[in-house]
N, C-alpha and C positions, 0 to 999 in steps of 0.2 A: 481470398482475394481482397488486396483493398483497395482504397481508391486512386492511389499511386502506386501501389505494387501489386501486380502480375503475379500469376502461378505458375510459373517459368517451369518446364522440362527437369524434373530431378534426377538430373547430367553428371557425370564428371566432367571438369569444362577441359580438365586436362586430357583425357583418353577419348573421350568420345568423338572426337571428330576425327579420330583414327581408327576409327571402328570401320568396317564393312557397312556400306551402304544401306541393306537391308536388315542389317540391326537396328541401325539408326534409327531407320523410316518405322521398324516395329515399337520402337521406343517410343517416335512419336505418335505413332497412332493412337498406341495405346493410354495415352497422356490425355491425348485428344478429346477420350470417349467421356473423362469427365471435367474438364476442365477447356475444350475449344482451344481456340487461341493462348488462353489464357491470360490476356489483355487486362490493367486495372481498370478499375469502373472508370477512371476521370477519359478511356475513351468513348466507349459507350454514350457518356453523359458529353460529352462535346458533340455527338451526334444530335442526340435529344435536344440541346439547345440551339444547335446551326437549323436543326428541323422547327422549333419553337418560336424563335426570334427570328430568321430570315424567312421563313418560308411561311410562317402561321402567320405572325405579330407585323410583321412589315409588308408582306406579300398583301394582307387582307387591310391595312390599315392602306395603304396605295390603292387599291384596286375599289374600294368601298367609298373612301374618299375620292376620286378621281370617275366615281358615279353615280354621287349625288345620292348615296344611300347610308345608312350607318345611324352611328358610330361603329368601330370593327367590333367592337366589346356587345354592341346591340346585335349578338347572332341572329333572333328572331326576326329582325329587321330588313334581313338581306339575305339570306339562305339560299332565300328561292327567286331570286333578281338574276334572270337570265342573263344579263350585263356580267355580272358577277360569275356565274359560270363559266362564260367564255371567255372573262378576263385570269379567272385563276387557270382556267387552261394555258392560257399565252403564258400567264408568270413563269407556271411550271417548265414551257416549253423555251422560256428563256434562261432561266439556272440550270436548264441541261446542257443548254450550246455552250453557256460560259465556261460551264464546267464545275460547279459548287452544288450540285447535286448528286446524281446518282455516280457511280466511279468515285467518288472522295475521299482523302483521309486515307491514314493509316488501317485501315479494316481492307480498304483497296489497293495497300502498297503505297498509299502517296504518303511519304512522312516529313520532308523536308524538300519542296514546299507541297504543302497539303491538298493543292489545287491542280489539273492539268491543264486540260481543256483551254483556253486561252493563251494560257503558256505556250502553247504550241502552236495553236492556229492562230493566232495572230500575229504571228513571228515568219517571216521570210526565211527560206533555206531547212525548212523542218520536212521530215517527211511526211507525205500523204500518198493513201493509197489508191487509187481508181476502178471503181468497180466492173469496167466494162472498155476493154480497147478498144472494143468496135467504136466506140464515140468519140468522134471525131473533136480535136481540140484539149484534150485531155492528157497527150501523151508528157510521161515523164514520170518520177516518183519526187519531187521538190516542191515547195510549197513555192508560192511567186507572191508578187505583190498584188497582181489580179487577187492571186487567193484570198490575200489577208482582207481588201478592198470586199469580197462578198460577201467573207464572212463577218466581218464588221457589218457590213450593211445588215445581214441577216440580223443581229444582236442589237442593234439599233432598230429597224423596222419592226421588232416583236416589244421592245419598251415603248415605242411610239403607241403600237394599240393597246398598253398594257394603260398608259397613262392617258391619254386623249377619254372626252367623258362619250358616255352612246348618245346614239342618234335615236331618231324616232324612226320606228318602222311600222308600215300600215298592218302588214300580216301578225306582227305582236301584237297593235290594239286590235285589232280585229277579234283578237281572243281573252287578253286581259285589257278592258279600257283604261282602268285605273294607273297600271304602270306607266310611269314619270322616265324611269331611267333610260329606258329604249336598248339598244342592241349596239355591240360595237359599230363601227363602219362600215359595209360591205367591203368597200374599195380599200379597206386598211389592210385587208387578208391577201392583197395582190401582192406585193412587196414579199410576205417574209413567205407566200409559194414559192411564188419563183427563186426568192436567192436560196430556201431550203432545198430547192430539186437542183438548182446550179452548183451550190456547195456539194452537195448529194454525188453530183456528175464528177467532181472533179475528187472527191475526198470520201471516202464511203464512212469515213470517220465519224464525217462531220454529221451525216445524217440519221446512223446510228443514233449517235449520242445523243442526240435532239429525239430521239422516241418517235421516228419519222414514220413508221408505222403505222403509230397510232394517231399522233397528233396532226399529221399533212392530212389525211381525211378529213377530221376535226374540222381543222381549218379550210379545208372546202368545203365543208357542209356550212359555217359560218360565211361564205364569203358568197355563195350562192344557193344555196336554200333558203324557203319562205318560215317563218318561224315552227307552225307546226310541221312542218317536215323535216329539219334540225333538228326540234328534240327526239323522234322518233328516229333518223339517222343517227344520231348519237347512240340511241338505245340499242340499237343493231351495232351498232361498232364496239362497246364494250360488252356486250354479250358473245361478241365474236374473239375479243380478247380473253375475255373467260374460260370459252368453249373451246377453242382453238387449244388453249394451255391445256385444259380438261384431256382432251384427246391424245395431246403430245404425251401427257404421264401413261398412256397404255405401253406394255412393255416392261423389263425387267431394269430399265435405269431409275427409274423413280424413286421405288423402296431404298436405296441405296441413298438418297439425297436427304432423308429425313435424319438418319441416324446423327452423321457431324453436323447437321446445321444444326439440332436440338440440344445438342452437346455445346456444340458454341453460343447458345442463346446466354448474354447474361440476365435475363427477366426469369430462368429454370433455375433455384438455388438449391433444389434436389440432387444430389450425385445418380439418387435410387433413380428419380426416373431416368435423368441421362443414361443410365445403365442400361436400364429396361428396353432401351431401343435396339440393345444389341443381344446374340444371340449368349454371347457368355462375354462380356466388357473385359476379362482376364485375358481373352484367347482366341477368340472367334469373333470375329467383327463384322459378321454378316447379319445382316436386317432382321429384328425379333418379329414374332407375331405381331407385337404393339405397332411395330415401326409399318410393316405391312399394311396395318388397321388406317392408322395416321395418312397414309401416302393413298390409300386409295378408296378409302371411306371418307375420311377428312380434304383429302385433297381432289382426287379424278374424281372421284363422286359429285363433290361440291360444287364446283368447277362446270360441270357439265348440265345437271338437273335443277339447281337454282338457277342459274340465269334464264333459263327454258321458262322455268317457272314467272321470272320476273317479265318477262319478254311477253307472256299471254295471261298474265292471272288479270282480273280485275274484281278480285275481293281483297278488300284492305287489309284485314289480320293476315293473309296469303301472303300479302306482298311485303306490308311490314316482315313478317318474319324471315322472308327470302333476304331482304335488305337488310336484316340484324346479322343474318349468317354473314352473308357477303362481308361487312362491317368487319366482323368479329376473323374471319379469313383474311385482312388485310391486315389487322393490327396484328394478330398471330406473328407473319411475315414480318413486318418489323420489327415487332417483340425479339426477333432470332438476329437481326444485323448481319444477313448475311452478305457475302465477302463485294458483292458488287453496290450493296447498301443503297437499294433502291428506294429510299422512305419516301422521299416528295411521293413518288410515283405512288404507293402504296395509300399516304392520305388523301390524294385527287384521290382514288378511287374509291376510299368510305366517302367523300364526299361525292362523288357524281352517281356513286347506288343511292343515296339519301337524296340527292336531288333529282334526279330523270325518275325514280321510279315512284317516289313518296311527295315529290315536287307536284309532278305533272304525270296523275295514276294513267293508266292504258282506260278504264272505263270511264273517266271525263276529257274523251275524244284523243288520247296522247296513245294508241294504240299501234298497233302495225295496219291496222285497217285505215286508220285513219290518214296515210299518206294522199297525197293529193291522185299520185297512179299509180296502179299495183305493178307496169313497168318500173318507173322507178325504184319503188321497191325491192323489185329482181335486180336490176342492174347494181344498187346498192350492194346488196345479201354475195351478188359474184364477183362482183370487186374488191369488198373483203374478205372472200373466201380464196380469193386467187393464191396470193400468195402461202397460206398457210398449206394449201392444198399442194400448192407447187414445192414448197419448201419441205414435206413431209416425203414426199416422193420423190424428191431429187433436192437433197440437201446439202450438194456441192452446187446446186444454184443462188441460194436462196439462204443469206443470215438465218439465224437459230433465231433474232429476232421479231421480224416482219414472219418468220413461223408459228410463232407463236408457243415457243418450247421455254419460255423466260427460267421456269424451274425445274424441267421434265427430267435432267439430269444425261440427255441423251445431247451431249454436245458435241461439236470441232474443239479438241483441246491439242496441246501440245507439251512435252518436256525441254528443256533447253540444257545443253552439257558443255564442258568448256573445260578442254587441257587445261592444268594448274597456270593462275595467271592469266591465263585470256581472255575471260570474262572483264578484265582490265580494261583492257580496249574500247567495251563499248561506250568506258567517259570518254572518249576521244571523239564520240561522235559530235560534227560540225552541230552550230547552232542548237545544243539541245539545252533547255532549260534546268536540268535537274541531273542528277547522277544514280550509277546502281541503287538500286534498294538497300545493300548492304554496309555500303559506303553512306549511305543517310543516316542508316540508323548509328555509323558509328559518328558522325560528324553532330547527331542529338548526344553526343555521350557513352554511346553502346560500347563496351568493351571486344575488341573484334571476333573472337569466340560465340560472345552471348550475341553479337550479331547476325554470324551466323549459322546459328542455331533455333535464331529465331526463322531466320530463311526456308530453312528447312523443314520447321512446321508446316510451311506452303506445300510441300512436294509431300507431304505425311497427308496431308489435308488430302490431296488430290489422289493419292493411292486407297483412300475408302473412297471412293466412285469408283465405277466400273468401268471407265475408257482408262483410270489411273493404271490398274491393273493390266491392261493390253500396251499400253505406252512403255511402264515398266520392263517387262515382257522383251518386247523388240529389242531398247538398249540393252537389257544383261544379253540378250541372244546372239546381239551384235558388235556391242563395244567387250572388247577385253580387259580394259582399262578402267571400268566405270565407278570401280571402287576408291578409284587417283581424282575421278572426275568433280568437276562441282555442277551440280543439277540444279536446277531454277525450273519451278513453276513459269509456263510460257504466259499465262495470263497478267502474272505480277511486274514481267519483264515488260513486253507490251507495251503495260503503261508506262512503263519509264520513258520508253523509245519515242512514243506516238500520243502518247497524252490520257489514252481513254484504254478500259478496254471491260467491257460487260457479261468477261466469260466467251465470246466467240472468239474461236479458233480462227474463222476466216481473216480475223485483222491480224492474225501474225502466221499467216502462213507461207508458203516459199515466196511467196511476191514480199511481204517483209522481209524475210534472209535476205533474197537479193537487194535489197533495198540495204540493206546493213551491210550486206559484204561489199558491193560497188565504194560505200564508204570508208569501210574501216579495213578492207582484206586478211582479213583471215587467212593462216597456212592450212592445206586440206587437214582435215581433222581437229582444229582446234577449238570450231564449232559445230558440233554436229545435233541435230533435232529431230527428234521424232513427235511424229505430226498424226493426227488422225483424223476422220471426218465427222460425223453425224450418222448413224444408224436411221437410212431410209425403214418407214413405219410398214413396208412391205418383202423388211429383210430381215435376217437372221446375223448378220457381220456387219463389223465395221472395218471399214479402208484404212491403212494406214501409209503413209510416206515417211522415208527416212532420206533426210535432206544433211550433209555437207556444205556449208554455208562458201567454201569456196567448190564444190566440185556439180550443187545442184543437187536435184534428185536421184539418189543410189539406187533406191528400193520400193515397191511398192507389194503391198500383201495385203491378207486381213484376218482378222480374227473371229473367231465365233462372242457374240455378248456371252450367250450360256455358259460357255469358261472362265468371261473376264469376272462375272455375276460370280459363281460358286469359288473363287479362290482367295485368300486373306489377301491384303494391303503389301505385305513383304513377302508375297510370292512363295510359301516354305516349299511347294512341291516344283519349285525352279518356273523357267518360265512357263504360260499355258500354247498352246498349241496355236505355230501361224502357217499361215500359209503365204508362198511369195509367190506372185503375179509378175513381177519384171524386175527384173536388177540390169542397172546401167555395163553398157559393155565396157568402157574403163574399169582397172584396177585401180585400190586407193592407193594413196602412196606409205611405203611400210613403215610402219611404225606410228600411223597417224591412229590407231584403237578400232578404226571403223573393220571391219569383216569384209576381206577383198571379195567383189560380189565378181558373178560369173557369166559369164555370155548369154 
């Protein structure tokens, strides 16, 4: 690999895209195990610098200056300047709403232009999705001018407290007299609540994206808590973030998440260990012992027992070391760039393990005990436990996000298929700022072959996890055609559509189709999707829907994981076993590939 050239697929560019589907996909899988993407480094290193310069160098050089502490270059100076904390949280939570954070770039499908997020929400006539019809005020799937109007506001209220200097507040000298800087504003965290729950209401996009999970608490505990009870609501919130993820890896999708992101890391320049994560890298592409080891020693272990640890230790070599793992677990994750390219998020969090636990230790008064009432407390610990709790047992409620499943590998994913040529269509759709992914990549230059074929790595990608396998499954079961078909990763499409998209399923599922089909109308069968859920942490299957973007939902079934787990990427023993729950009484119309379902 070098720093403009890629390890591209060793294709014929002539035959291979004539090939049967599940050659292909075994082509690229197997491609995959040592080489990822196979992306030249100047992408990688365009992360690294968008992460260095905008986010390190500018983010802390605004935030330092504009609080009266520093210089940014004088780390020791300001580390531990509560100001400083809660301002890099606002920064972060502002390059996510824009959009120049997490979702970014070509790693996320964005290649031309590299950004969504704003492209879309701030543009009238786009679509948005709504998380809830019962809320009144919300009806419709079109972005309006109200829209753009909150979400500006929101984007503007998070720079205002980002740049305005802190206040003095009595509960911070009460505990450090010395500190000059003081705390953001109370009153400044009114503003970007409320238009983040408003946006929220009307765009589930919008609030996603902004890490709304994480940082709306934040930002109440910032806007009404007294200083010591802030950093200790902090301390519970990202322990719950930890723990929550911790939890979600129990189960058989996890081991399966480690093998291709490691493969894709460019910081691994070993083929051997990439290898090693698989059972035989020639042939069997099911999770080795190592990968096993990785996924739930390295990860659910870690995940769960350190933060526990950091949460009640007050011995400082205890805690340091808890705070070096956590540290060294975050950079890991970066190290790998995987596909939703989460890094801000990733370096907030060595930094808020380095400052809530090493800052301000549990044994000089920053404890759990130490809150003002051990009510509070509770009501704290079950507010962020709600959703994770609700999301794990009914995860057709509740994002894979605010679940706390960020890498468990137990998603809502989808495939997207499309008669020859109709995947055309969706440049047609009104007001969108950007076009197919494959159409990007040829409009960089991409010869349309090697475009795509780059594509198609996405759907290779997605067949070593285990819901790829059950997606798979359904369309050979059901399409006749699918060998004519052109398949698209639904996560990479998503973002083209809708600006954003973090691996959940819920942002493109049948409420997206409809939202596509109303626009662009599809003939039955030209677009057809197979859609899955999330595997409840109290079940043994996962749901899946097979949607008709002109006809709606056909089919609904589900699969066993234990089948999708034990079978390769390209299916060789044909599909694994499903079972159907309901097929729509309509027949499809002949000749559209779908399987006429039956009464």
């Amino acid at each position: 690999m070098g720093f403009k050239t890629g390890d591209f697929p060793p294709v014929d560019l002539d035959t291979f895209l004539d090939r049967p589907l599940f050659e292909r996909t075994k082509a690229l899988a197997l491609h995959w195990t040592q080489y990822g993407f196979g992306s030249p480094k100047m992408i990688p290193a365009t992360y690294v610098v968008k992460l260095l310069v905008l986010y390190c160098v500018i983010g802390t050089a605004l935030i330092t200056w504009t609080s009266g502490v520093g210089p940014f270059w004088d780390v020791s100076g300001w580390w531990d300047q509560p100001v400083v904390y809660q301002k890099l949280v606002l920064w972060t939570v502002l390059l996510e709403v824009v959009g120049v954070a997490g979702s970014w770039g070509p790693i996320a499908g964005k290649f031309r232009p590299m950004t969504g997020g704003i492209l879309f929400w701030a543009r009238p006539g786009t679509i948005r999705l709504r998380p809830w019809k019962a809320v009144p005020g919300t009806d419709g799937d079109t972005r309006t001018l109200l829209d753009v109007v909150l979400y500006l506001g929101l984007v503007a209220s998070l720079l205002t407290a980002v740049v305005l200097p802190g206040v003095p507040s009595a509960s911070l000298s009460a505990v450090l007299p010395d500190n000059t800087s003081g705390l953001v504003a109370p009153w400044l965290m009114i503003a970007p609540i409320v238009l983040l729950v408003l946006c929220g209401l009307r765009d589930k996009t919008i609030f996603l994206a902004a890490r709304g999970e994480q940082y709306l608490p934040a930002m109440v505990f910032f806007g009404t808590l007294p200083f010591v009870d802030m950093i200790v609501a902090a301390k519970l919130l990202i322990c719950m973030v930890w723990i929550g993820a911790g939890v979600s890896k129990f189960g058989r999708h996890f081991t399966n998440v480690i093998p291709p992101m490691v493969s894709n890391s460019p910081c691994i320049p070993s083929k051997w260990i990439k290898r090693a994560h698989y059972r035989d890298a020639s042939g069997d592409l099911r999770p080795s012992r190592l990968a096993t080891f990785m996924a739930h020693v390295g990860g659910t272990t870690v995940e769960i027992i350190t933060p526990l640890v950091l949460l009640f230790s007050t011995d400082h070599r205890l805690t340091l070391a808890g705070v070096v793992l956590m540290v060294v677990f975050h950079l890991f994750i970066t190290s790998t760039f995987p596909l939703a390219v989460p890094l801000e998020w990733n370096i907030l969090f060595c930094y808020l393990a380095v400052f809530l636990f090493l800052g301000f230790p549990n044994g000089d008064g920053f404890g759990i005990g130490d809150m003002s009432s051990p009510v509070l407390t509770v009501a704290i610990v079950a507010c962020l436990a709600f959703f994770p709790v609700l999301g794990n047992l009914r995860p057709d409620l509740v994002s894979f996000l605010p679940s706390m499943r960020q890498y468990a590998g137990n998603w809502a994913s989808a495939l997207w298929t499309f008669t020859p040529g109709a995947e055309e269509k969706l440049n047609r759709l009104p007001h969108r700022p950007t076009t197919n992914q494959v159409d990007q990549l040829q409009a960089l230059g991409y010869p349309p072959a090697v475009a795509e074929v780059t594509m198609q790595q996405t759907i290779a990608w997605r067949s070593m996890h285990s819901q790829g396998r059950g997606l798979f499954s359904v369309l050979a079961a059901r399409l006749d055609d699918l060998d004519s078909r052109t398949v698209r990763e639904a996560e990479f499409g998503c973002n083209s559509v809708i600006g954003f998209n973090f691996g959940d399923g819920h942002l493109h599922d049948a409420q997206l189709i409809a939202a596509l089909q109303k626009r662009i109308g599809f003939a039955p069968g030209e677009f057809v999707v197979c859609w899955v859920e999330s595997q409840a942490i109290h079940s043994s299957v996962q749901h899946y829907q097979l949607i008709d973007a002109a006809l709606g939902v056909v089919e609904r079934g589900y699969w066993k994981v234990a089948d999708a787990v034990a079978e390769q990427p390209w299916l060789p023993n044909g599909p694994i076993p499903l079972t159907v729950t309901w097929r729509a009484p309509q027949r499809a119309t002949a000749g559209d590939g779908v399987e006429a379902p039956a009464p």
